[in-house]
N, C-alpha and C positions, 0 to 999 in steps of 0.2 A: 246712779246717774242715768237720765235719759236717752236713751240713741238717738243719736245726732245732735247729744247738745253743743259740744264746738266741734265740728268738720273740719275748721281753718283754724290754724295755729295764732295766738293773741299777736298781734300787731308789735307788740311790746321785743319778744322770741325775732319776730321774722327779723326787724330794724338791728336789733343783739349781734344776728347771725351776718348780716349785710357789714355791717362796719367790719367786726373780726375778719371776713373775708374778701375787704376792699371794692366789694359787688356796689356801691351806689355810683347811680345815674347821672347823668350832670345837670339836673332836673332834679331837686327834693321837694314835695309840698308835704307841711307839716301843720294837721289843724287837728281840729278838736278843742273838748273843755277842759283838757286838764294843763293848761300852761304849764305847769312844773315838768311836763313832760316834755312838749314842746321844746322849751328852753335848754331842759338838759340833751335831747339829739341834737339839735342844735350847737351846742358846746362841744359835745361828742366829736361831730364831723368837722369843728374845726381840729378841734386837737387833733383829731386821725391823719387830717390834709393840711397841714402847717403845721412849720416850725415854730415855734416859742418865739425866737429873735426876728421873723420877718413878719408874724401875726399882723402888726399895726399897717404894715403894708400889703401883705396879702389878704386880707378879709377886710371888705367894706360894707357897710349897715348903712342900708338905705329906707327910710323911710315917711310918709306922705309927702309932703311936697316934694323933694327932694327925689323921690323916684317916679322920675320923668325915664320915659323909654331911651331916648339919645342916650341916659347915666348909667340904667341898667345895663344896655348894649357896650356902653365907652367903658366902663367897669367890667366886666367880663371880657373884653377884647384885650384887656391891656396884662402882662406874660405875667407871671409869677414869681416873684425874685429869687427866693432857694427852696420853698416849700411845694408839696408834689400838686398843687392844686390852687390854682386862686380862687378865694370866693365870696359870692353878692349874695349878701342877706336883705331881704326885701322882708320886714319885721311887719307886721300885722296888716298886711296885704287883704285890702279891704275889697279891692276888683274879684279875690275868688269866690269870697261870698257874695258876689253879687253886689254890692256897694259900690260905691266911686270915691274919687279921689280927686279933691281941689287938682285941676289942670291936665286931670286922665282923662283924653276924652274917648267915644266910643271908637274913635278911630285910633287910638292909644294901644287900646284894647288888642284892636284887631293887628295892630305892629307889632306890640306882645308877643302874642299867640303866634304869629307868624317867626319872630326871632327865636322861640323855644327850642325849635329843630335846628338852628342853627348854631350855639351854645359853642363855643371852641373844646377840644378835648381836655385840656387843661385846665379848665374853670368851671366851677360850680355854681347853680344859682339854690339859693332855700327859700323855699317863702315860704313864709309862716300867717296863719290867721288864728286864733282864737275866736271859738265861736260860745256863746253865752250856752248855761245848760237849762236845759228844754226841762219845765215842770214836768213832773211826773205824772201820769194820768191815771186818777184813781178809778179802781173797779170799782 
């Protein structure tokens, strides 16, 4: 094996070690090509952060039109019923890659970005993007 061929521990290990140890942020972004993966941390953090019986209450999936800044904010503000975490899944979050979204405007944007650091301690936000896989570049 080459020196220095992985310096940083697979992305896959770190996420593993963060759940088992309750260490996630109230901020997840979760992108890349492999959807399957996506989907499963995604599931992951709910089951870690919610109860089974309050799930349909405490996790809300929001996505295109539908996540308007006032929803994401009004959604994450609002308490948790029994489960240790509320939380907004913002599902294929097209403003991270740089895309838009029917009714996001650029001042949507900049509301966004500005509410992130505000996030209450109790609620979670994930957003997720899948992003297409990039041809391979032949030698």
């Amino acid at each position: 094996m080459a020196s220095g061929y992985r310096d940083k521990e697979h992305a896959f290990i770190t996420i593993e070690r963060d759940i088992k140890s309750g260490s996630i942020p109230g901020v997840v972004l979760l992108c890349g090509c492999e959807e399957y993966l996506i989907r499963w941390y995604t599931d992951a953090l709910i089951k870690k952060y919610t109860t089974e019986v309050s799930r349909a209450l405490d996790v809300v999936m929001l996505e295109g039109e539908n996540a308007t800044v006032d929803r994401i904010e009004e959604s994450l503000e609002t308490v948790s019923i029994m489960s240790e975490r509320k939380i907004v899944v913002l599902s294929d979050f097209i403003p991270v890659a740089g895309g838009s979204v029917k009714g996001f405007t650029e001042t949507d944007v900049k509301k966004f970005i500005g509410y992130l650091g505000e996030i209450p301690e109790g609620s979670m936000l994930i957003i997720t993007a899948v992003e297409e896989e990039r041809p391979k570049k032949e030698k």
